[in-house]
N, C-alpha and C positions, 0 to 999 in steps of 0.2 A: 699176447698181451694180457695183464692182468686186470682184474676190474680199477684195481686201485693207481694204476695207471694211465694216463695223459694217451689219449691215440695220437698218430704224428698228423702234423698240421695236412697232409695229401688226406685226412681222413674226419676233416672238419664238416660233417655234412650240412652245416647253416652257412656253409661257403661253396657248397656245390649246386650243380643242376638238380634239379628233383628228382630226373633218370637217375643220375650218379648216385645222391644219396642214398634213394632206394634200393637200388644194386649193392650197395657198402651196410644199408640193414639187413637184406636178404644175406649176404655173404657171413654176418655176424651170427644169422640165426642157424647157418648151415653147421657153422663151427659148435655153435651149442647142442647141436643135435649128434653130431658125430659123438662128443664128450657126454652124451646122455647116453646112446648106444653103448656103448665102450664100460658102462657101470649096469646096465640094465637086469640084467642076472640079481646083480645084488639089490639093486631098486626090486625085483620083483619079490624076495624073500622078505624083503623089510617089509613091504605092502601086507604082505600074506603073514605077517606075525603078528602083526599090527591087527589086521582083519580077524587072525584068531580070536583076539586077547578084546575085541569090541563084541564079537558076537557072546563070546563067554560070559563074561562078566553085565549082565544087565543096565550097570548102572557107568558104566563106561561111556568116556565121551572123549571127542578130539578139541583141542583147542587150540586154531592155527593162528600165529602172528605172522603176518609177512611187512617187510618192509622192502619188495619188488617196487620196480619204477616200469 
């Protein structure tokens, strides 16, 4: 399923048990962890170029936006 995508109504968790729910969060988070694993290689060279190019340069700084919920 894609973010931008409706989950199917079996997957309404303000219409389920609390067990359920939580079991249908935990199952979402496994899936994001799989899909982290599976780029991590490349997540790590990005970190490490990034880390370079902060220690180098003194005057270097990060500026993170997120729009996470």
């Amino acid at each position: 399923m894609k973010t931008e995508e409706q989950p199917p109504k079996s997957k309404w968790i303000d219409k389920m048990s609390n067990k359920k729910a939580l079991k249908v969060m935990l199952d979402n988070q496994s899936e994001a962890i799989k899909a982290i694993e599976f780029v991590l290689k490349d997540i790590d060279k990005v970190v490490s170029s990034i880390f370079k190019r902060l220690y180098t340069y003194s005057n270097s700084r990060i500026i993170y936006v997120g729009a996470g919920t």
